[in-house]
C-alpha positions as a Markdown table, in Angstrom:
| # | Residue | x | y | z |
|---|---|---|---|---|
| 1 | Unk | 4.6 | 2.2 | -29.6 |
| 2 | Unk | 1.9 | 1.2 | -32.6 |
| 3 | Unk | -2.0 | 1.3 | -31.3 |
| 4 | Unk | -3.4 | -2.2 | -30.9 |
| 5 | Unk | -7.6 | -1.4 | -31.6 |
| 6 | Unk | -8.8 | -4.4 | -29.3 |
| 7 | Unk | -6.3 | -4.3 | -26.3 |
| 8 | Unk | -7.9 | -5.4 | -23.2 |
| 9 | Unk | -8.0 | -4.8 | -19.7 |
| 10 | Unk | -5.8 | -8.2 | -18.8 |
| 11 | Unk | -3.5 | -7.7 | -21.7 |
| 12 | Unk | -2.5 | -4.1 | -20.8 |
| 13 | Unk | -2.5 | -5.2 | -16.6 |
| 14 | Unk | 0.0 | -7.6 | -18.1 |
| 15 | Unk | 2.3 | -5.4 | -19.9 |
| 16 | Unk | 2.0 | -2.6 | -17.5 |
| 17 | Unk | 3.1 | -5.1 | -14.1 |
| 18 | Unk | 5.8 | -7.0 | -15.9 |
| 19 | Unk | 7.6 | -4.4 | -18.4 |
| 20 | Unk | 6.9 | -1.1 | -17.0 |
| 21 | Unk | 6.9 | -0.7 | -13.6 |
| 22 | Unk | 9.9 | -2.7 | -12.8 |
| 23 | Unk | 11.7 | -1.9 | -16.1 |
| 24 | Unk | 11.0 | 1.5 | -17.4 |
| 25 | Unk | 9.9 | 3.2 | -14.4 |
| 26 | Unk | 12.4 | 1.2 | -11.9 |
| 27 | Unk | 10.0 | 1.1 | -9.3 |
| 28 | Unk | 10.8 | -0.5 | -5.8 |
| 29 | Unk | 8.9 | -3.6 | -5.4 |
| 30 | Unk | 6.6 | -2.6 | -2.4 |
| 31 | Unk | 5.5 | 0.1 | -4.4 |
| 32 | Unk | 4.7 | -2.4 | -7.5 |
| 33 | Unk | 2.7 | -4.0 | -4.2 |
| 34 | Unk | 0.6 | -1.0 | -3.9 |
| 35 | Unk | -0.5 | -0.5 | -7.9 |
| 36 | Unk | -0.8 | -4.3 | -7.7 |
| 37 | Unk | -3.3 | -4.0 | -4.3 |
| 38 | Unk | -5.0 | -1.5 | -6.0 |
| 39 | Unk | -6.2 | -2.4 | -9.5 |
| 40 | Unk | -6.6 | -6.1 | -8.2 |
| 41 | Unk | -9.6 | -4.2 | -6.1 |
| 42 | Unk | -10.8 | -1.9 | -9.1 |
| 43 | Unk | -10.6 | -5.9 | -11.3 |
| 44 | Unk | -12.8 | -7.4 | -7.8 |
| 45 | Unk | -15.1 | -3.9 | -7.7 |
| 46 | Unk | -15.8 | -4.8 | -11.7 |
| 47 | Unk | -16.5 | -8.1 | -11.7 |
| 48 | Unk | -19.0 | -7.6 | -8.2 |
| 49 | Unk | -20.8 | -4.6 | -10.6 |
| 50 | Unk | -21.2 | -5.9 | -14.3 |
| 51 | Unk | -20.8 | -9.9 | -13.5 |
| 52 | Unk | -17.6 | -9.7 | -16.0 |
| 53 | Unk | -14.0 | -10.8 | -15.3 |
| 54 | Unk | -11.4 | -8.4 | -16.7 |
| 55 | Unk | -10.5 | -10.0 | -19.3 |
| 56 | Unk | -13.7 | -9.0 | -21.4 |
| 57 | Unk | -13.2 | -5.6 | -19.9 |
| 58 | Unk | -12.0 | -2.4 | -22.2 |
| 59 | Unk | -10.2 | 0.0 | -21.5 |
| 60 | Unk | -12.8 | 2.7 | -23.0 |
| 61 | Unk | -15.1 | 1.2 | -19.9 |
| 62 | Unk | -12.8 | 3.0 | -17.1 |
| 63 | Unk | -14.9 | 6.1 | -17.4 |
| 64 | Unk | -15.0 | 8.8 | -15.0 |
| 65 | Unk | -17.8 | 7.4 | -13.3 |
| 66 | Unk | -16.8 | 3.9 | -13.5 |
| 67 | Unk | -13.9 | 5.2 | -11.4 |
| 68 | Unk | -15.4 | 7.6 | -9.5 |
| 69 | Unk | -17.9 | 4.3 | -8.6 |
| 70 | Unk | -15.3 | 2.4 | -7.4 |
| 71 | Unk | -13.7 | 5.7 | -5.2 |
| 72 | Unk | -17.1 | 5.5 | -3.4 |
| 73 | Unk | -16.9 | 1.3 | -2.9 |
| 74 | Unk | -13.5 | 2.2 | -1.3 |
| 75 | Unk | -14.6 | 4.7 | 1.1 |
| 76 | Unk | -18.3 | 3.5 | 2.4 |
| 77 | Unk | -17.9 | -0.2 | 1.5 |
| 78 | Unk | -14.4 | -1.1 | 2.4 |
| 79 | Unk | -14.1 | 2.0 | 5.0 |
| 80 | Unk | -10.7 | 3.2 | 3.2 |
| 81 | Unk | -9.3 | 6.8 | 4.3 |
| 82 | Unk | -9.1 | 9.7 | 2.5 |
| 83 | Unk | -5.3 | 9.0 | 2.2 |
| 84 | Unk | -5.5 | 5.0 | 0.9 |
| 85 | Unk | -8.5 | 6.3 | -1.8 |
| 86 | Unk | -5.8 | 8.7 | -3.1 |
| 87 | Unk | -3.3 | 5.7 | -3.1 |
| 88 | Unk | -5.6 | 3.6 | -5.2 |
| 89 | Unk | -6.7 | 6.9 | -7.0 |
| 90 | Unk | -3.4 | 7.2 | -8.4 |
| 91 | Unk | -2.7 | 3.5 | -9.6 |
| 92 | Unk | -5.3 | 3.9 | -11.7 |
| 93 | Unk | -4.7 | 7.4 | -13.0 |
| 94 | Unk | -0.7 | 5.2 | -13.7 |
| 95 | Unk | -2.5 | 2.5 | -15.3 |
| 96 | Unk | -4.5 | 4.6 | -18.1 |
| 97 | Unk | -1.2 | 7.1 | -18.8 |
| 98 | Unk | 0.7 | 3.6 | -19.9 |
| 99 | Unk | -1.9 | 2.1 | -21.3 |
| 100 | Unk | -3.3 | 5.2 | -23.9 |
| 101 | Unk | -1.0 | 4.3 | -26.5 |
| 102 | Unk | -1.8 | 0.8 | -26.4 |
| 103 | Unk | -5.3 | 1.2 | -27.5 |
| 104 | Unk | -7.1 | 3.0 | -30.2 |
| 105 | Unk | -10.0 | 4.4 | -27.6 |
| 106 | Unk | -10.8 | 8.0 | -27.9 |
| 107 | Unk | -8.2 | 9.8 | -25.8 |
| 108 | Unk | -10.8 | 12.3 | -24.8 |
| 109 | Unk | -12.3 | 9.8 | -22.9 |
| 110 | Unk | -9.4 | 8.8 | -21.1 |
| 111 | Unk | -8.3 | 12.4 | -20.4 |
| 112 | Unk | -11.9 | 12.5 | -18.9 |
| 113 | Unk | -11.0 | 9.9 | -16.3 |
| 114 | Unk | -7.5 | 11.5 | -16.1 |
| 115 | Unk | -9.4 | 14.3 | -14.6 |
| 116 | Unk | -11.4 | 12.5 | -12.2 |
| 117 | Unk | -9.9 | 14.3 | -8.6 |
| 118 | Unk | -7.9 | 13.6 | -5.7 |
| 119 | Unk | -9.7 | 14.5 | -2.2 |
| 120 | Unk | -8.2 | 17.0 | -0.2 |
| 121 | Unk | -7.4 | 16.2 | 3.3 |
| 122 | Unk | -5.5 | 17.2 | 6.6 |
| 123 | Unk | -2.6 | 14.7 | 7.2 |
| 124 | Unk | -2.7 | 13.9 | 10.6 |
| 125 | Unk | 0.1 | 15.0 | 12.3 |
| 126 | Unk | 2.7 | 11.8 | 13.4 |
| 127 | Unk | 2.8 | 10.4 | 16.6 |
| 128 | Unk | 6.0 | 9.4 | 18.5 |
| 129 | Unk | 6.9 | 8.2 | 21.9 |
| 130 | Unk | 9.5 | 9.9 | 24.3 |
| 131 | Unk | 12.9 | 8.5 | 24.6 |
| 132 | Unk | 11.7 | 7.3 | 27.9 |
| 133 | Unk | 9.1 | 5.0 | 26.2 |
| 134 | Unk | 10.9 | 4.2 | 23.0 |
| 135 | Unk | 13.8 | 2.9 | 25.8 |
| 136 | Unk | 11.0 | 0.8 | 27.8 |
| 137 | Unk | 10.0 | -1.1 | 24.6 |
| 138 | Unk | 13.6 | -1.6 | 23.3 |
| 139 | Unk | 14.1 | -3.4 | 27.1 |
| 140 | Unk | 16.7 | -5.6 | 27.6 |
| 141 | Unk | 17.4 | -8.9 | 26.3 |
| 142 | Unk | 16.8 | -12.1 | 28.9 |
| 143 | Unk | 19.7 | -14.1 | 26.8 |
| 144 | Unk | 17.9 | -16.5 | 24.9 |
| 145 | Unk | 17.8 | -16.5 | 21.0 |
| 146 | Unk | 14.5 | -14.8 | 20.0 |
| 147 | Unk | 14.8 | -12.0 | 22.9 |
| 148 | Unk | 18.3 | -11.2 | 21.4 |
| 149 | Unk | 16.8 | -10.9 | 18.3 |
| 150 | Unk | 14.5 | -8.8 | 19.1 |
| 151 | Unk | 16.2 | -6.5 | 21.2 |
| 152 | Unk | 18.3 | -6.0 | 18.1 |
| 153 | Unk | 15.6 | -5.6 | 16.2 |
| 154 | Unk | 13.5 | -3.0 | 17.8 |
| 155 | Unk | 17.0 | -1.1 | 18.8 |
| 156 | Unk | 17.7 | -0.7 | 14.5 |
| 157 | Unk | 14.6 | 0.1 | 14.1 |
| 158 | Unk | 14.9 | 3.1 | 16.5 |
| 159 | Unk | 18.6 | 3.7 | 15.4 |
| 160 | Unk | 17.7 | 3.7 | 11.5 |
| 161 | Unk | 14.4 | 4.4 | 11.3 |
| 162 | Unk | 13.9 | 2.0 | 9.3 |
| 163 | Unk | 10.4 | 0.5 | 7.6 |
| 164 | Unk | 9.8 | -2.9 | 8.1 |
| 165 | Unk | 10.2 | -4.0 | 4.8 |
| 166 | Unk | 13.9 | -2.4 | 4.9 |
| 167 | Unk | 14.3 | -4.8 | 8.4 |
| 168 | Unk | 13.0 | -8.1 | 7.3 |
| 169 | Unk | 15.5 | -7.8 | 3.8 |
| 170 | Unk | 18.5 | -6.4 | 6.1 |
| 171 | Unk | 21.3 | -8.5 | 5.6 |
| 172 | Unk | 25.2 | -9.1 | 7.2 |
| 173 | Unk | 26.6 | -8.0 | 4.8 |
| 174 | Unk | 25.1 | -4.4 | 4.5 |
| 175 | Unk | 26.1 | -3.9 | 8.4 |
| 176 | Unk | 29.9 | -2.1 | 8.2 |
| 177 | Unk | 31.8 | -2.0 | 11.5 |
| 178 | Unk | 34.8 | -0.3 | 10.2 |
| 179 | Unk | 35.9 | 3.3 | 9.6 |
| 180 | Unk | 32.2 | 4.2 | 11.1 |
| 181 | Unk | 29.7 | 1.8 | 12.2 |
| 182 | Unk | 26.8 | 2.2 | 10.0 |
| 183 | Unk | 24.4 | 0.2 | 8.0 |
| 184 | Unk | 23.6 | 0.5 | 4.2 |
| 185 | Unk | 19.9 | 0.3 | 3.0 |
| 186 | Unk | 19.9 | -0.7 | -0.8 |
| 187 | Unk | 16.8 | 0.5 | -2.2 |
| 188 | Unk | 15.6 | 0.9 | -5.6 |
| 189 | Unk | 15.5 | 4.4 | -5.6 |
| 190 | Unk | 16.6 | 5.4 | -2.2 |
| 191 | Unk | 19.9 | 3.8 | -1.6 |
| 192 | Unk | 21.0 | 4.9 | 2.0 |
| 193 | Unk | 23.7 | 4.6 | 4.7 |
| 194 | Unk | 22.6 | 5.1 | 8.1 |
| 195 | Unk | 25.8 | 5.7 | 11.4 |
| 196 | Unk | 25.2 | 3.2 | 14.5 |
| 197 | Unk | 25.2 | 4.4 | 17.8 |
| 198 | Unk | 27.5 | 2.3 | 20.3 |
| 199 | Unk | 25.0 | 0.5 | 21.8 |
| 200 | Unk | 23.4 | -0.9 | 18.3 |
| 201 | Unk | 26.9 | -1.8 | 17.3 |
| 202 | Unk | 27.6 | -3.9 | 20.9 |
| 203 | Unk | 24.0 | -5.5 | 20.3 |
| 204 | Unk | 25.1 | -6.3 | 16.4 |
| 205 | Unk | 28.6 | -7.5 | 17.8 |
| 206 | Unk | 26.7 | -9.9 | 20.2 |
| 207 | Unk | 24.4 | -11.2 | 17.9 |
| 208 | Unk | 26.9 | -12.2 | 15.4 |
| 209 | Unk | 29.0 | -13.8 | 18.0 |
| 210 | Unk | 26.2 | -16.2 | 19.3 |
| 211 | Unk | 25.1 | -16.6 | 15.4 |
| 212 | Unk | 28.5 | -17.4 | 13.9 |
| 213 | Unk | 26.7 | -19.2 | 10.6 |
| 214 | Unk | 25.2 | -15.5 | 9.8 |
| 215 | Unk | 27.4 | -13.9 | 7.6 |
| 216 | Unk | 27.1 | -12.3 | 4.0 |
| 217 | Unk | 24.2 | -12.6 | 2.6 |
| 218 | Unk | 22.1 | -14.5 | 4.9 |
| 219 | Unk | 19.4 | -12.3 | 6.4 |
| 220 | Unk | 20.2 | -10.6 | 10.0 |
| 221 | Unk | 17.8 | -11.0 | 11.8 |
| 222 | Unk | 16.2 | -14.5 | 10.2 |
| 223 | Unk | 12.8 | -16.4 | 11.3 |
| 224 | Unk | 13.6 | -19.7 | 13.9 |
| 225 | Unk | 13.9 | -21.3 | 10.4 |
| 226 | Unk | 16.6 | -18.9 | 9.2 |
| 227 | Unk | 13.9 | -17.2 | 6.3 |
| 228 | Unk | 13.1 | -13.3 | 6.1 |
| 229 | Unk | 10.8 | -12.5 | 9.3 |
| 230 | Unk | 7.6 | -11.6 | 8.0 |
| 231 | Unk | 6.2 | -7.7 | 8.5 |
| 232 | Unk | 3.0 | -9.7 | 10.5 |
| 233 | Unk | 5.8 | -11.5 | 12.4 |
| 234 | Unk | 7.7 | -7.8 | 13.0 |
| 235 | Unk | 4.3 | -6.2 | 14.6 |
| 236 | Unk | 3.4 | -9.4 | 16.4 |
| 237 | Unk | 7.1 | -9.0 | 18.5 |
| 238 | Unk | 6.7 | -4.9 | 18.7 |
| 239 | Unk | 3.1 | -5.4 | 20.1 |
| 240 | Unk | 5.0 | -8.0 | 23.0 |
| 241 | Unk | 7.5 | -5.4 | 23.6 |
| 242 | Unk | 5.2 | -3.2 | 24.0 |
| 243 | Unk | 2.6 | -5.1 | 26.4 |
| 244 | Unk | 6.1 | -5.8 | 28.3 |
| 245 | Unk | 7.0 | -2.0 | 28.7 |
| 246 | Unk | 3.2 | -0.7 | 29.4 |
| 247 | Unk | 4.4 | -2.0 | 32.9 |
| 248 | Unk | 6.2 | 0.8 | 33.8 |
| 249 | Unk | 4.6 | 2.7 | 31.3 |
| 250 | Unk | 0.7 | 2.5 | 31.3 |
| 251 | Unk | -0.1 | 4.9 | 28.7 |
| 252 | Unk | 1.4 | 2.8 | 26.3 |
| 253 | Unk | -1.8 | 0.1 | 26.9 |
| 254 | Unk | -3.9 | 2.8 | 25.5 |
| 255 | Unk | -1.9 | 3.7 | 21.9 |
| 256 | Unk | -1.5 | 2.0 | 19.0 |
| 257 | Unk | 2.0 | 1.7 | 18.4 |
| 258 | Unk | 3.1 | 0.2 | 15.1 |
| 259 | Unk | 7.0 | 0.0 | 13.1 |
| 260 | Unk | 6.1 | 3.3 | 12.1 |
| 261 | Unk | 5.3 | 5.0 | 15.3 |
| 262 | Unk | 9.2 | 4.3 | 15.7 |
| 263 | Unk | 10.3 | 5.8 | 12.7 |
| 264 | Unk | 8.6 | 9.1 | 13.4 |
| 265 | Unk | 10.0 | 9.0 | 16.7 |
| 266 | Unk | 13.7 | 9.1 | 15.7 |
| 267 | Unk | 13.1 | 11.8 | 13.3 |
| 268 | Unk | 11.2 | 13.2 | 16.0 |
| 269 | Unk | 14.2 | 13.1 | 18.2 |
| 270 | Unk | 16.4 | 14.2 | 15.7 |
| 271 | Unk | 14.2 | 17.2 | 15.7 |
| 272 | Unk | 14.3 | 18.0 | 19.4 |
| 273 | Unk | 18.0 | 17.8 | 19.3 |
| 274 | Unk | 17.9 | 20.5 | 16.3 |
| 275 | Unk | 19.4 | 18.8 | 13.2 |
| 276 | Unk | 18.9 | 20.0 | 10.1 |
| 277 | Unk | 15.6 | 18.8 | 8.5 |
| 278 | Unk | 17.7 | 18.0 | 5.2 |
| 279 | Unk | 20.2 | 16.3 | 6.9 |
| 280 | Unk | 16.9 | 14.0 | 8.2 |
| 281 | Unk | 15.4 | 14.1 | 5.2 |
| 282 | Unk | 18.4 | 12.0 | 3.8 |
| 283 | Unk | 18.8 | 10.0 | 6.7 |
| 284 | Unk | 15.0 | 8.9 | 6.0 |
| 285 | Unk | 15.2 | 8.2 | 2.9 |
| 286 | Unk | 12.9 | 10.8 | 1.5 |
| 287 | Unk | 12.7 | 12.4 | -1.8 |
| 288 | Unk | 12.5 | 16.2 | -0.9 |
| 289 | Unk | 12.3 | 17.8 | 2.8 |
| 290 | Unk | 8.7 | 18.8 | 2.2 |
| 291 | Unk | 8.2 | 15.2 | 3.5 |
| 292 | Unk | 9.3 | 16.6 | 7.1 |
| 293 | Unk | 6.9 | 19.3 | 7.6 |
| 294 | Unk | 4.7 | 17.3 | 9.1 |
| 295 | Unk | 6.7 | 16.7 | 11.2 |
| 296 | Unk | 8.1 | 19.7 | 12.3 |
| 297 | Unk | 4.6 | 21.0 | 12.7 |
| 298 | Unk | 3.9 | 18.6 | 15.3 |
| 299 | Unk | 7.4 | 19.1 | 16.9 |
| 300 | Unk | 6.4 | 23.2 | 17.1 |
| 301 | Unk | 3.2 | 22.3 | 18.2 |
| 302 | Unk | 4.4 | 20.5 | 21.3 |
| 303 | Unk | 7.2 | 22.4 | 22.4 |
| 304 | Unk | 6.7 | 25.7 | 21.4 |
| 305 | Unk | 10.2 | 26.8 | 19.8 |
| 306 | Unk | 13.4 | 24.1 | 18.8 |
| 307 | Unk | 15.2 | 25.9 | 21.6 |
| 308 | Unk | 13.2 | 24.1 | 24.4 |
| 309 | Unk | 13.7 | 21.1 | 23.2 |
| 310 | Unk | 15.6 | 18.7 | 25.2 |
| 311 | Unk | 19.7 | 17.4 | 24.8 |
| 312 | Unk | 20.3 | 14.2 | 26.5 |
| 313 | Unk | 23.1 | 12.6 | 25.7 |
| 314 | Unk | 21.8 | 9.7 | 23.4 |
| 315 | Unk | 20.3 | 12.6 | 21.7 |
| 316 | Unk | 23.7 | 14.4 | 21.2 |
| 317 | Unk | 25.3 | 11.3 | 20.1 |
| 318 | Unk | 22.5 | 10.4 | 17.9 |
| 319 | Unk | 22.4 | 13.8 | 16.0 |
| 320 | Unk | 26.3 | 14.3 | 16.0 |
| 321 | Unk | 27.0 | 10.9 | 14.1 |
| 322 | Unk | 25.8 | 12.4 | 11.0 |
């Protein structure tokens, strides 16, 4: 790759969003989303500071305290975490490793922002619900089209632990009913196949039976205009769910319950029944089991030793279709 002397910031943002992170690095999209969220703020956090747009912007300007700057607009102007600042912390540190060869500025001074820290922090530990209360805000469908759906949809979500951006893709065709119920997840990096329980499979079974037109690709679980759901629209019909089952269970009123609450709770139950944490880990998606000590912290912390943990059935069955 031959150094270009003048390469500017827009040029390299260029290069670096529509060759390399999709192409050379394979990246999954959402994550694409994240570098994309996060050097669109560093461009917005430039432009507020010096009156310039980035395309008069060099890359020899991202110094350590131009980007230790924009660390502190993140925390105390925009009231990021310690754990988004890192996010955006490592864009940036993405950016400058692609684009050093592409410009002729002194690599010292980019190894000098290279260097520019990550914050240490205590990850908080997850937060799950009990089968009692993930049961409550599955509920029951009342028959009509968008309760059907959404009984579906909360009850994979539980069953696969699955993000919301994996939900709103999902389509017929990656659901397989035989040799094994189970559900494929195609990701970039992360390709999965996930075993149904009998209950997800008799809700799947119904849904396609009153939906006859959904079939191969078409999305699963469609809008009422048969597009992807949105992730708003997915949090929107998990908040109802869950105003619905703070009935029966008030201390639900008084959490903040989001798609992810309900992936950490079926690892969490996984946990309680005793499965391996690689077997999770895989299950999950994740890249190494180091992602599940969190978890299992939290797990230890609240019932002492694995042995005490509970075995319902729908545990058992849960565990054992692995």
């Amino acid at each position: 790759m031959t150094a270009r002397p003048t390469a500017c910031f827009s040029e390299l943002l260029q290069a670096f969003f529509n060759y390399y992170l999709p192409h050379q690095r394979a990246l999954s999209p959402r994550t694409i989303e994240s570098y994309r969220d996060a050097l669109r703020l560093l461009q917005e956090f430039i432009e507020s500071r010096d009156g310039r747009t980035s395309a008069r912007v060099q890359l020899a300007e991202l110094t350590p305290e131009m980007i230790q700057g924009f660390l502190t607009h993140l925390e105390q102007v925009r009231h990021n975490s310690v754990h988004s600042r890192n996010i955006r912390l490592a864009a940036v540190r993405g950016f400058l490793k692609f684009a050093a060869p592409w410009d002729a500025s002194p690599r010292q001074a980019i190894s000098q922002s290279l260097q520019v820290p990550m914050t240490r922090f205590v990850r908080p530990k997850p937060q799950f619900l009990s089968r009692e209360q993930m049961l409550a805000i599955i509920g029951t469908h009342d028959g009509s089209w968008i309760s059907q759906r959404d009984h579906l949809m909360l009850s994979l979500l539980y069953n696969t632990a699955a993000s919301v951006s994996e939900i709103v893709r999902l389509r017929v065709d990656q659901i397989q009913f035989d040799g094994g119920a189970c559900v494929h997840f195609r990701g970039t990096r992360r390709a999965r196949t996930v075993p149904l329980w009998p209950d997800t499979v008799t809700s799947l079974a119904q849904w396609l039976a009153v939906n006859p037109a959904l079939e191969g690709s078409c999305f699963l679980l469609p809008n009422q205009r048969g597009a992807a759901m949105t992730a708003t629209c997915v949090r929107r019909r998990l908040a109802i769910a869950v105003r619905r089952a703070a009935r029966k269970h008030p201390d639900l009123a008084r959490r903040r319950i989001s798609p992810r609450t309900i992936r950490h709770t079926a690892s969490m139950h996984l946990l309680q029944r005793g499965t391996d944490i690689g077997q999770i880990t895989r299950w999950l998606g994740h890249d190494t089991p180091a992602t599940m000590h969190n978890h299992a912290r939290a797990f230890l912390d609240r019932t002492g030793r694995p042995e005490s943990a509970p075995r319902d059935a729908r545990l058992l069955e849960f565990a054992d279709a692995f």
